[in-house]
C-alpha positions, 0 to 999 in steps of 0.5 A: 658133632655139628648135625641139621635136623628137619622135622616134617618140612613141608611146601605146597606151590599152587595145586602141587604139593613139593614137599609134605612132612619130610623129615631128616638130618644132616651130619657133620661128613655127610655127601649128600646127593639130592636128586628128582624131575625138574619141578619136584621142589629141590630148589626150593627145599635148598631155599628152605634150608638157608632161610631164602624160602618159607615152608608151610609147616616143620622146624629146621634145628641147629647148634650155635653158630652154625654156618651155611654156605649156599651156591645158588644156580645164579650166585646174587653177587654185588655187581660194583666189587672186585672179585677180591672184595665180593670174596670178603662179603662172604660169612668168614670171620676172618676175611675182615682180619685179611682184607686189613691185612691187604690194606696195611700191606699196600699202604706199606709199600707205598710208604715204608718209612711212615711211622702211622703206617708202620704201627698199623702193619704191625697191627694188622699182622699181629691180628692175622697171627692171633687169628692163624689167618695165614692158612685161609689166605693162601687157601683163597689164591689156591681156590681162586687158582684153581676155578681160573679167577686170575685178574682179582681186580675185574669188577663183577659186572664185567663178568660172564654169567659162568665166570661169576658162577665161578666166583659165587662157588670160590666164595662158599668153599673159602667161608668153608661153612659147617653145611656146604650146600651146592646147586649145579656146581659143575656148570661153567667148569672145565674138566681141569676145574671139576676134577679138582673140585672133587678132590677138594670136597674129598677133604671137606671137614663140614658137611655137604649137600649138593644138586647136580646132573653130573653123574660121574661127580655124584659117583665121585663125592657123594655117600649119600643119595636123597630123592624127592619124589611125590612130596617124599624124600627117599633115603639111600647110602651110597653114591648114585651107582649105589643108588641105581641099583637099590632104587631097581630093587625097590621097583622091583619088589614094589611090583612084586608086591602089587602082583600079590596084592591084584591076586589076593584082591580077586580071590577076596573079590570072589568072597565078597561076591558070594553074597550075604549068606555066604558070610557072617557078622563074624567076618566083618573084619575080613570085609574091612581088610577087603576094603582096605585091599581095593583102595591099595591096589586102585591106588597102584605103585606110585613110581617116578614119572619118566619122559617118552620121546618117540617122535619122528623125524624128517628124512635127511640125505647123505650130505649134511654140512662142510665147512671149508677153510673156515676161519672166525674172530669174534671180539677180536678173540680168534675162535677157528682158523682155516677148519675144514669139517664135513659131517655126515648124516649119522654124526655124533660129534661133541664139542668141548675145550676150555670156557671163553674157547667160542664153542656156542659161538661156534655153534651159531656158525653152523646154525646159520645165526653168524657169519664166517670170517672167511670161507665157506659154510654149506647145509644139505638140501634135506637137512632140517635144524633143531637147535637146543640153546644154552639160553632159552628162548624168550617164553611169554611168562603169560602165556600158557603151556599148551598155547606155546606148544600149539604154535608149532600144531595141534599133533605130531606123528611118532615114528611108528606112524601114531598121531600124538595130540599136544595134550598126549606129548605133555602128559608123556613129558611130565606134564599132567593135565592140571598142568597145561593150562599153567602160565608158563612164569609158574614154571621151575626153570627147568621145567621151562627147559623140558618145554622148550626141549619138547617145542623143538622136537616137535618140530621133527628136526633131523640135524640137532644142534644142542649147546649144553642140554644138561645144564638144567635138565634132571637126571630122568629126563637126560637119561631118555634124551641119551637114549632118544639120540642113540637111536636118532636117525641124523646128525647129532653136535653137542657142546657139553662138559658134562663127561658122563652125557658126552660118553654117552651120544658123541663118538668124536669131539672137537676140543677148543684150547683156545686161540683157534686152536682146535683138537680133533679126537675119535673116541668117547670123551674118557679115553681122550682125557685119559690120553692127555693125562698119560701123554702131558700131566703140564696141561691141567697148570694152575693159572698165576692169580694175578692182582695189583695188591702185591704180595710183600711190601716191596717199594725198591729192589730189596736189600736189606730188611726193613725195621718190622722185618727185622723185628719179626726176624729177630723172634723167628726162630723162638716161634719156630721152636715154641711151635715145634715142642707144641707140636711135641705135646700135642702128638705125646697126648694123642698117645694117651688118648687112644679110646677117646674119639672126641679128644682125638679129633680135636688133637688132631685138628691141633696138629694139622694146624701147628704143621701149617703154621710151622711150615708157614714161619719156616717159609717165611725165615726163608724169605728174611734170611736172604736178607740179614746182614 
């Protein structure tokens, strides 16, 4: 069995210690889930993992040839390839054997009667045979498929930053890898696309470790949990559900624990107090064990930070924002068309639909940031914006924490009237002291987005405008943020695809199909996906890659099979057959070898490869027949 073993990893950063001597495997089937606060080090124990990041101390041990397939969050892809060819940069020994396949293949139906380019197609797919390349070919279109990568011929520079997410996790899955590792996988997917990821890593034969503030994706393909808190990492078997209730367990006890030990350490305090004659030389174990006691209980139970935001907010009447006949373009693609929308003051609206829909477009028209096309657009009097982006605003890396805070003020007012200094809201937004005077470049990326997130808060806004907040937030902090704005007192429009967050604070949703076409649904999002799987399954269609490689080489309309087609037909069925009494065996052995796992496995292995290379050649017989003369 495949297995990655850790032993004593660990990384300090500065004053913060990431990691300090964890240890821990990985095994072939694992789902692991890792999870902690922006900051705690997963990223960085991701980029220890696969050699993009030194640690301090530990070994990291795997078999021969043992291959590790990492998403990062911002895929590093060659910026002059075609999608096409920066799938064949990936660690797949078989993806030289396909793309000379694909070269062959063209240079055949330009030219079909060269005697060259005959001898080198056959070449090429005699090599695609010997290698059962088949199979991995038409597992790259499906993935390309299914993650909406159709003109295989756009160049990567041309991409979106999600579009060359998508092409960056199309990659890793097609290398399928013996460790997979994800980091944010579900960001710049639609729904369509994440359900399919789920199942896909259902079947996934290697092993998988992935970081995510998807819950219902964590439920969904994970067995495992990993926290990494205070430079620790805490084991828990289960998906995130499991993880939820074993983790309040195991507060719960600790304080349990910790009221027995405040108990016991003033009784023995009390001993202790007696003075000297009231003990003996004898009792000097009894006096270290006292000791020990005080530093456990001065030390306290060490749990996981979580953010508190209390913060107050500006009144805001009753009209908040109407848009009348609205309509809008933008680059030609049409985003709303004649949309009429009145929000009130107590809104929880979501907005989702398909990538490339306008959605942030959208939301930079009701921000006041873009122009409609036509009609109107109208702000009540009271309202007073926050608007969360999708993309940080530009931080000064050289300036501090606290100097950035201090450009909106000194303090704040909760709204139980407390004024809050800057240096409380940091520590309450996990922010220790040590931390305020850190230049803001020493900060992970998402602890930049907790700070850009306590910024506009402070600012005491009473309509949010969030685009995406839970693209680089961790876990804890977007659990507060649901319950800050399940008790926000104005107007909430988020544009999410996170199905968990959105179940959570939108009670209505605007759903972009694209084309200015826009669905109007009141309800969580749930009961709306399961509505349109219900009513039209044809809504959730693989997309048809297309590509200027054409799949057969066809020069003229076909009528008859050309010399290699001819050659290939006339073994056909031969390598059927051969295939079918190898199938045979191979079942018949499977038999005898009932209490040997090993062998079993590999048997199996065997059989679900000959059914695919069976069912290829009788598609391929198919195709030629239709052509024998």
């Amino acid at each position: 069995m495949q297995t990655l073993t850790a032993e004593n990893l660990t990384k300090t950063y500065g004053e913060k210690t990431l990691f300090d001597h964890i240890s821990f495997f990985i095994k072939e089937g694992d789902r692991i889930g890792l999870i902690g606060t922006n900051g705690a080090g997963k990223t960085t124990l991701l980029n220890a993992l696969t050699g993009n990041d030194t640690f301090d101390q530990g070994d990291i041990t795997t078999p021969k040839q043992y291959r590790i397939g990492y998403l990062q969050q911002v895929p590093q892809l060659p910026q002059d390839l075609t999608i096409m060819e920066a799938i064949f940069t990936g660690d797949n020994p078989l993806f030289k054997v396909i793309a000379a396949y694909e070269k062959a293949l063209t240079a055949l139906s330009l030219d079909g009667n060269s005697t060259k380019t005959q001898a080198a197609y056959t070449k090429a797919e005699a090599a695609m045979n010997q290698g059962d390349a088949w199979n991995v070919d038409t597992q790259i279109k499906s993935i390309l498929s299914q993650l909406k990568l159709t003109d295989l011929n756009q160049r990567i520079s041309e991409l979106s930053g999600g579009q060359q997410k998508r092409v960056g996790l199309a990659q890793v899955l097609i290398e399928s890898p013996d460790l997979l590792i994800l980091d944010e996988p579900t960001n710049h997917l639609d729904f369509a696309s994440i359900a399919w990821l789920e199942e896909y890593l259902a079947s996934y034969k290697g092993a998988l470790l992935v970081v995510t503030h998807d819950r219902y994706f964590l439920d969904r393909v994970t067995n495992q949990i990993y926290e990494l808190a205070f430079g620790q990492l805490t084991a828990y078997s289960g998906n995130f559900e499991d993880y939820l209730r074993q983790s309040a367990e195991a507060a719960e006890q600790a304080s349990e624990q910790a009221a027995k030990q405040e108990k016991l350490y003033k009784k023995e305090l009390d001993w202790m107090r007696a003075g000297a004659k009231a003990r003996s030389t004898k009792q000097q174990a009894r006096i270290n064990r006292f000791n020990d006691l005080k530093a456990q209980v001065n030390k306290g139970v060490e749990q996981a930070a979580t953010v508190d935001i209390n913060l107050g907010q500006q009144r805001l009447g009753k009209k908040v924002l109407e848009l009348k006949q609205a309509s809008l373009s933008f680059h030609q693609h049409p985003i709303i068309k004649d949309l009429d929308l009145m929000v009130q003051s107590n809104a929880r609206l979501g907005i989702t639909g398909e990538n490339g829909a306008g959605k942030s477009t959208f939301l930079n028209v009701l921000a006041g940031r873009l122009p409609l096309d036509s009609g109107t657009i109208t702000l009540g009097e009271t309202v007073r914006l926050g608007y969360y982006t999708q993309m940080t605003e530009p931080l000064d890396p050289d300036k501090r924490v606290i100097s950035y805070l201090q450009e909106v003020g000194e303090a704040v007012t909760e709204r139980n009237g407390d004024v809050v200094s800057v240096t409380q809201l940091l520590e309450q937004f996990l922010f220790p002291r040590f931390m305020h005077g850190t230049l803001i470049r020493k900060l992970s990326g998402g602890e930049q987005r907790r700070l850009y997130l306590l910024k506009i808060l402070m600012q005491q806004p009473n309509v949010l405008l969030l685009d995406e907040p839970t693209n680089d937030l961790d876990i804890s902090t977007l659990t507060v943020l649901e319950h800050y704005l399940a008790n926000f007192n104005g107007a909430v429009i988020t544009v999410s695809h996170d199905r968990y967050f959105l179940d959570q604070v939108a009670d209505e949703l605007l759903v972009f199909n694209g084309n200015a076409q826009v669905t109007r649904f009141t309800g969580a999002l749930s009961d709306y996906l399961a509505q349109q799987q219900t009513s039209d399954t044809t809504k959730i269609a693989t997309p048809k890659v297309t590509t200027e490689t054409p799949t057969k080489p066809v020069v003229k309309e076909k009528t008859k099979l050309t010399y290699n087609e001819q050659k290939e037909w006339d073994t056909l069925e031969d390598d059927i057959d051969q295939l079918e009494q190898q199938l045979a065996a191979t079942q018949a052995a499977m038999q005898s070898n009932g209490d040997d796992y090993g062998k079993l496995a590999q048997q199996q292995k065997d059989v679900d490869q000959l059914n695919q290379q069976i069912e290829t050649k009788m598609q391929r017989w198919d195709y030629l027949s239709q052509y024998v003369e």
